[in-house]
Structures are given as C-alpha cells and as structure tokens.
N, C-alpha and C positions, 0 to 999 in steps of 0.2 A: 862632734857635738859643739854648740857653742859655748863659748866660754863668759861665766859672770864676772862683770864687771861691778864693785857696789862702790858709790862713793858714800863717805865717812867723817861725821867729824863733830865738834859744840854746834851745837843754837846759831845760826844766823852768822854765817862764817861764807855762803855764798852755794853751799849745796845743790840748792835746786837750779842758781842761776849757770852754775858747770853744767848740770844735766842736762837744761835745758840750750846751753851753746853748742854741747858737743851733740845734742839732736838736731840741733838748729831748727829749733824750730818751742813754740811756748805751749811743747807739754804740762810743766808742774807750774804750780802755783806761785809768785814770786812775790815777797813782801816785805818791808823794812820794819820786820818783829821776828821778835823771837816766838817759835815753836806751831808756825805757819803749814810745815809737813808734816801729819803724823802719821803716815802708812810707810813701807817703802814701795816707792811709783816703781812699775816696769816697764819698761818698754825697749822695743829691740832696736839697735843700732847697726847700722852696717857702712865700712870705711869705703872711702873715694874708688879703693881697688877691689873693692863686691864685698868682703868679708866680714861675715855676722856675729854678733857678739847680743848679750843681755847685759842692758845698761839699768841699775836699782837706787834712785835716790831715795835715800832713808833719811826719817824723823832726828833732828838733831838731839843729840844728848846734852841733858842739862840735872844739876843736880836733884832733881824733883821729877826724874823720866817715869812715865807711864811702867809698872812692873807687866804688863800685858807686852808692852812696845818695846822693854828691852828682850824679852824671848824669840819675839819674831824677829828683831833685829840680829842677834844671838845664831838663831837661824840659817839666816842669810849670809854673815861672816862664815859660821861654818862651810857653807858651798861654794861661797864666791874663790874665782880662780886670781883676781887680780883685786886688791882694795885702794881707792886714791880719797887717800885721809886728806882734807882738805881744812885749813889751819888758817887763821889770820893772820896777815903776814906782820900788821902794826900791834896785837894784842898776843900773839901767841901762845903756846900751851896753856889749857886749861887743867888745871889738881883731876878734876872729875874724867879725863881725856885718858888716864893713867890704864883705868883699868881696860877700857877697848882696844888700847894698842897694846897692852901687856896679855889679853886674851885672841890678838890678831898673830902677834909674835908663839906664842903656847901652839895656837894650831900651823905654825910654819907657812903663815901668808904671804904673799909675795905682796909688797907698799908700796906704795908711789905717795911721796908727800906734795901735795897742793898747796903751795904758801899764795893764797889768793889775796887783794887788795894791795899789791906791790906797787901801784900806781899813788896809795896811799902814807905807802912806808918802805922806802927805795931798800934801807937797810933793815933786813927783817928782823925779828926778836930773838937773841940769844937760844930760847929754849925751843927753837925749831932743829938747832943744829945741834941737841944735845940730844935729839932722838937717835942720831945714830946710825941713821937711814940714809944710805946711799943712792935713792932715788930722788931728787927733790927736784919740782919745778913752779921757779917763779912765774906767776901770772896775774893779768888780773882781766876778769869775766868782763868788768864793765867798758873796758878801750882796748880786752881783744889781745892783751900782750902776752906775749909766748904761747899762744891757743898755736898760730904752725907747729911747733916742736913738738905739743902735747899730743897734738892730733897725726903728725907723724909717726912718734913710738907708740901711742895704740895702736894704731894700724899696724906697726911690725909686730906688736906682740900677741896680735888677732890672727893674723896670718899664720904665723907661728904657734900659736896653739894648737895640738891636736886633737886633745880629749879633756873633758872638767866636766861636774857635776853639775845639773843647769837644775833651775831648782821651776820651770816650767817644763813641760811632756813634750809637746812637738812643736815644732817652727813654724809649722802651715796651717792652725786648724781649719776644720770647714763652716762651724757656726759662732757667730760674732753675738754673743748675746751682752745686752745693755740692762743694771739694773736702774729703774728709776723711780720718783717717788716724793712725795715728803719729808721732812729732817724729823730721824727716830722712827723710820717705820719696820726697820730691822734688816736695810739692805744688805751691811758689813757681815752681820749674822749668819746670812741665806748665804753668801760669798764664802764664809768660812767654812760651811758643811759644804758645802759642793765640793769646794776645792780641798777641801776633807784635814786644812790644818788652816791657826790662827793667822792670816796672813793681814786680816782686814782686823785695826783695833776697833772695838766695842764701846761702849758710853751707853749709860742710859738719859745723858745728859745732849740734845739733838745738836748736829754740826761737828761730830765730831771727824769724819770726812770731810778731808778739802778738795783734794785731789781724784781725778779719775783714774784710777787704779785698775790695773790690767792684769788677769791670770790666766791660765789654762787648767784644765782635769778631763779627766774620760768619766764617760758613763755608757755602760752596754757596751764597750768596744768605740764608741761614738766620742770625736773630739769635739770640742767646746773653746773657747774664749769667754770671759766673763770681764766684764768692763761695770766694777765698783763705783760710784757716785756719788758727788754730794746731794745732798737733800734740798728740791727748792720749794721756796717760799715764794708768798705773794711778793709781785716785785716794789708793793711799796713799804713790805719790812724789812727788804737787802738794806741794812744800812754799810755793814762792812764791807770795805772794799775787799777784804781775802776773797769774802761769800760769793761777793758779784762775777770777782774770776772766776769762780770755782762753776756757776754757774754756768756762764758764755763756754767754759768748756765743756758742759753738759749736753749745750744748745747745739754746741759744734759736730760732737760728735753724730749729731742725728743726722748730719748731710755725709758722714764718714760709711764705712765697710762697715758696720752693724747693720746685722740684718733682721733682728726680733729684741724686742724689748718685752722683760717683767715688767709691770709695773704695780709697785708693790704700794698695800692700802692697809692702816693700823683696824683691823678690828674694833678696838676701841672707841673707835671715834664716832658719835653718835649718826652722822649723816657724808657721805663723798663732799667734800666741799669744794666750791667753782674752780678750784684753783688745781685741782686735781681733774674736773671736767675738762679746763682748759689746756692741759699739758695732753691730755688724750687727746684732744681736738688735732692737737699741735704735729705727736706723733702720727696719727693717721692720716694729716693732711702730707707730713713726708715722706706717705706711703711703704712706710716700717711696720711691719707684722707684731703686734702687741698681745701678753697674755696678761690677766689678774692675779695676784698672788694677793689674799687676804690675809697677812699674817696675827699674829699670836691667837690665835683663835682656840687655846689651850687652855686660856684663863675662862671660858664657858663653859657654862652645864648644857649637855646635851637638850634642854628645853630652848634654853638660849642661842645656844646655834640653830634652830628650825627656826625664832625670828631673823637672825643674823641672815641666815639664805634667803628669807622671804623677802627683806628689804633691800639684799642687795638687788635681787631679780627688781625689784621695782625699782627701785636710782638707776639701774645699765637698763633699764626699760628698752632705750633707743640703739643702745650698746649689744644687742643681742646675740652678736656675731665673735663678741670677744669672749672664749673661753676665763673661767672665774676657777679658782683652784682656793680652798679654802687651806692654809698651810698654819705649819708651828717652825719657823726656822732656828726658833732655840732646843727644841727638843727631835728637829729630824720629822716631824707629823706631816704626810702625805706629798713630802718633797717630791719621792720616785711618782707621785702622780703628775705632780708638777711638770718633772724631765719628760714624760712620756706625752705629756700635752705639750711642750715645744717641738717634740721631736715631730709629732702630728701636722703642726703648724710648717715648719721647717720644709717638710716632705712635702707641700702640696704641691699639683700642677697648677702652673699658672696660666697659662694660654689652650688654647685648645681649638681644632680644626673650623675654618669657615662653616663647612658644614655643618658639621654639628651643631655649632651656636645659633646656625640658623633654624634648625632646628627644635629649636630650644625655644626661640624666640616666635613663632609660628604658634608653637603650645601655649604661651604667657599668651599670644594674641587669642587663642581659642579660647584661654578660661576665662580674657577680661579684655572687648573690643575698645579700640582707641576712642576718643570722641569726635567726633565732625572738627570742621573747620572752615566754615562760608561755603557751607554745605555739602562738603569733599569729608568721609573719611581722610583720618591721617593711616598712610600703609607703610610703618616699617617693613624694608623687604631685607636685609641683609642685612649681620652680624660678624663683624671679625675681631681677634685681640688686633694689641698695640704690641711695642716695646716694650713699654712699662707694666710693673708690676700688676695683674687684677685688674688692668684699665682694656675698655674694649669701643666698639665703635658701632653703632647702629645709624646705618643708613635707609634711605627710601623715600616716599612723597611727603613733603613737609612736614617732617619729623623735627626738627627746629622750636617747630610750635606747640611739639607733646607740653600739655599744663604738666607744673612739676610734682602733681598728686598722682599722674600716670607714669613719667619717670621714675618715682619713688617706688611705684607697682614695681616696676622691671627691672630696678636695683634691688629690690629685696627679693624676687622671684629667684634672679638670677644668681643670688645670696643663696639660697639653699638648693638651687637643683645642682649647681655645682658643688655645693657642700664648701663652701668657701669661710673658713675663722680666721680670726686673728686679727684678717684685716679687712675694711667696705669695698664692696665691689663700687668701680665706677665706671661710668659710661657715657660716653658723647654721642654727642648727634649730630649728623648731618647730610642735608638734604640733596638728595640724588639729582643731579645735573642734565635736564632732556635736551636731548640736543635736536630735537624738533619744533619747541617753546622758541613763539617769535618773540623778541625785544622788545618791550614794552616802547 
C-alpha cells in the first residue's frame, strides 16, 4: 500500500509552498498570511523511479486553531507513515509546536525536520537543533535549495516502504466526482458524510474552503473520488487574492479527469441566481455530466417543500435534462438517492450504432417534417456519434440550414429517446457532398 506522507508545522512557515514543489506543480493555495490552508489537501505523489506515495498538506497550527481542524489533523498524524515538520529556519520553534511533536513522538512517528527559508537565515535558530531530531534538512522552497537531497531520500524511503495505513481506499478510482457551488451551500458537509468521517472543516461562516480537496469512499461496492471546492462568487466580489486562486483552481479542474459534477444549491435562497445559471452554462459547455443537489432542505415543512419543487422545476425550466435530488447533507436525508442518481448518470451509454441513430432520426422526421428551403425540403439522411461525449453528427441535403427552432426539436427529441441526463445532447450539421453537383 502506499505510504502517507503529511507535512507539518505553525502558520505560514512554507507548508503548502513544499507540497506544492514536491508535486511540482500549484495544487494548494499559496499566500503571504497566515492561516491560507484549512483542510489538509491530498493528493498523490509519485518519485522519478515510478513509486507512489500520499502527500497531505495540512492547516497550519496556530494558537487559536479550529477545535474541528485539530481532530482531523490529529487524525492524519495518527496514520501518516512518514511526518516532515516544516520550521522557519530564521524564527524557529514555536511554544504552541510543543504539543504536535510531543504527540508525533507518543505515537512513534518517524520526522524529517524541514528548516525552510535558509536562503533567509543561513544560520538557523537554536531551538531547531534542540528537537533532537536526527533528520533535518535545510532548504528553501523559494530558490529550490537542497529540494535534490529532499527529493532523493523521499524517493528511497517510498521505495522502501512496504506497507502503512493510507487513510484513502484505493489508488485508481473509477469516478471522479467534483463538488461545486456557491460559498456556504454545504459542500464540506455532503464531503464528510460520503467520506463518512470529518475530513472537510465546516463553518457556517461562507469561504471557509480554499483549497480543492481530494478524497476517496466506496459506496455499494462502487469507488468514488470526491474533489471538495471552494465556493465561487460573482467575479466582481473576488476581492481576495486567496479566493481568486482558490477559484482558477476550481476552473482548472473542469478541463482535468472529473467526470460528473454536483452541483449543489442553498434551499434557502429565494430564487437560482445568474451566477449559478452561469457556472452550469460553463459546466455543460465542457461537456461534464452535472447533477442538482438542493441542500438543507430539512429546515421545510412538508407544505414548503411541494413550493420548493414547484419553483425549482420552473427556474431548470430549460435545464430539464439535469436530474434535481432534493438532500439534507447535515442530517444524511436522501443522500443514497443522490449516490444512486450519479451512479445512473455515470453508467450511461454514450454513442451508439449508425443505425440506429438513423433510425431514430427518420422517426423525429415522421413526427415533425423539416421546413422547405427555396422550395427544396431540407432531408436529414444520416446520423452518427462523435468522440466526444453525447455529441453526434447529422448529415444530408442542406441540413446546414435546419432554423435553430428545428435543431432544437432534434436535440430535445434526441434528449429523451436516448433517455440521456445529466448532460445536453449536441449535434452538428453537415451537408452531404454530391459529387454529381456542377460548380457553380
């Protein structure tokens, strides 16, 4: 199995800027403040010679830490196989530091000290050498110094690993599910029931995600990925710079291996507002399978919920295609319907034979003839998928020129004979080539 790897350490000591060197690559969030991380991020790491490791940058400790945030953190020291406490090399130990390496020491951790910013402070602080620790390596994140060394003995000691407690289920899942959403709509929530412990801290206070956060859990036998999110905003109330990162990596991920998104909607909120219209636009334009999660929908009275579905069906009016799950992610209410409508989503076929489509499309023209065109019917004759997801191809005599009120017919036709959710059927056109037609 592979082995966890968590880095460790105060507030703004260079945490995330390590995890993100030794990823090479700007998974976490990085920012000159303090208390910029507050989940710990996972994501898997693997050294130059193939071998796989889980790498966990965690919320720095500071004397005023979240009592939710040191449990999970708490957590993850107990499973991690390897911890690299990471320490400023010009301010050194911190009083509040005491008790994480005195409970890293109790569970028989094996330490690697991180003396980071040595390009700062050549000779480092007395109270790094008073830990007592026989691992130490100077570095520093920003000009890259002793990162060979660092990145050499991980490697030996990735390899050399046999067995350790990983605190995710499997290395390969099959579904990459993304939550997304507004700030405060209860993503961290719906993350911690799935994943069935607090791994995502909570706030009823919105933005308390910065970072896109990454777990696994089974359900039915069925693996999963779940990719936590910050919450966005219209973009002309990003004023922070964290939020804007936090966001672009929200953005990013929708061109990445996710292949269905929640997208989760406060109950409360008297109307879907455009900003939420537009983020769906966004997903279904990069042809990513989307479902509705409605949450808290617990604080209703059963009269209240029959308006609640009435208005949602009118705002997804056009939306028709996207499954709506009305949930409670703080009390668990009809989550397993939730699972079982991605799972639906997940499963479908996406292409399907010439034939057939032609088929299909033969029928659409029986129940609802094209319109003329300088006094030619337009004759779709032939139907086939693409590559891509749900996208298909309808050829025949100046089909080019179908008005887009008859296209719309045959995207939505094609919408339910296939029985197709989640995501919009699309369809191009293009006009069949006679090769008898003299040259104008």
């Amino acid at each position: 199995m592979k082995p966890l790897i968590l880095i460790l350490g105060y507030t703004n000591v260079g945490k995330s800027s390590l995890y993100n060197m030794l990823l090479n690559r700007n998974t976490a969030v990085v920012f000159d403040q303090d208390s910029v991380t507050r989940d710990c991020n996972v994501q898997s790491y693997t050294t130059k010679s193939g071998y796989d490791a889980w790498l966990v940058d965690s919320p720095g400790s500071t004397e005023h830490s979240h009592a939710q945030s040191d449990d999970i953190l708490s957590d993850y020291i107990e499973q991690a196989d390897l911890i690299l406490y990471v320490i400023d090399a010009q301010l050194g130990l911190h009083h509040i530091e005491n008790k994480w390496i005195r409970l890293c020491q109790q569970l028989k951790k094996r330490i690697w000290v991180i003396a980071n910013k040595v390009d700062l402070a050549p000779d480092c602080h007395p109270s790094i050498y008073h830990l007592g620790l026989t691992n130490l390596y100077l570095v520093s994140v920003k000009t890259k110094q002793g990162r060979s060394l660092l990145l050499d003995e991980l490697s030996t000691f990735i390899k050399h690993h046999s067995c350790g407690n990983v605190v995710l289920e499997n290395e390969d899942p099959s579904t990459h599910i993304m939550l997304m959403g507004r700030p405060n709509v209860g993503k961290s929530t719906l993350t911690n029931l799935l994943v069935g412990k607090d791994v995502s801290v909570t706030s009823p206070r919105a933005g308390t995600t910065r970072d896109m956060l990454t777990y696994n859990f089974k359900w039915k036998h069925q693996l999963f990925t779940i990719h936590d999110t910050a919450g966005i905003r219209r973009q002309a109330k990003i004023t922070d710079s964290i939020e804007r990162d936090s966001v672009s990596q929200v953005l990013s991920a929708l061109r990445s291996d996710v292949s269905l998104i929640i997208y989760m909607i406060d109950a409360n909120n008297d109307s879907i507002s455009d900003q939420d219209f537009k983020l769906i636009r966004m997903i279904l334009h990069s042809r990513t399978m989307v479902c509705l999660a409605i949450n808290k929908c617990d604080q209703f009275s059963r009269e209240e919920q029959k308006h609640l579905v009435k208005r949602i069906k009118h705002e997804f009016f056009a939306y028709s295609f996207l499954p709506v799950i009305y949930i409670s992610a703080l009390h668990g209410r009809s989550t397993s319907k939730l699972m079982r409508s991605l799972c639906k989503i997940a499963c479908q076929r996406q292409s399907y034979p010439t034939a057939y489509l032609t088929k299909c499309l033969y029928a659409a023209i029986e129940q609802h003839q094209p319109p003329y065109i300088n006094g030619k019917r337009i004759k779709p004759r032939f139907m086939h998928a693409t590559n891509q997801p749900f996208t298909y191809i309808i050829s025949g005599n100046q089909v080019e020129s179908l008005p887009i009120s008859y296209q719309k017919y045959l995207s939505n036709y094609f919408q339910l004979a296939l029985g197709v959710i989640g995501i919009d059927i699309y369809i191009q056109y293009k006009n069949k080539h006679n090769p008898y037609q003299q040259p104008n």
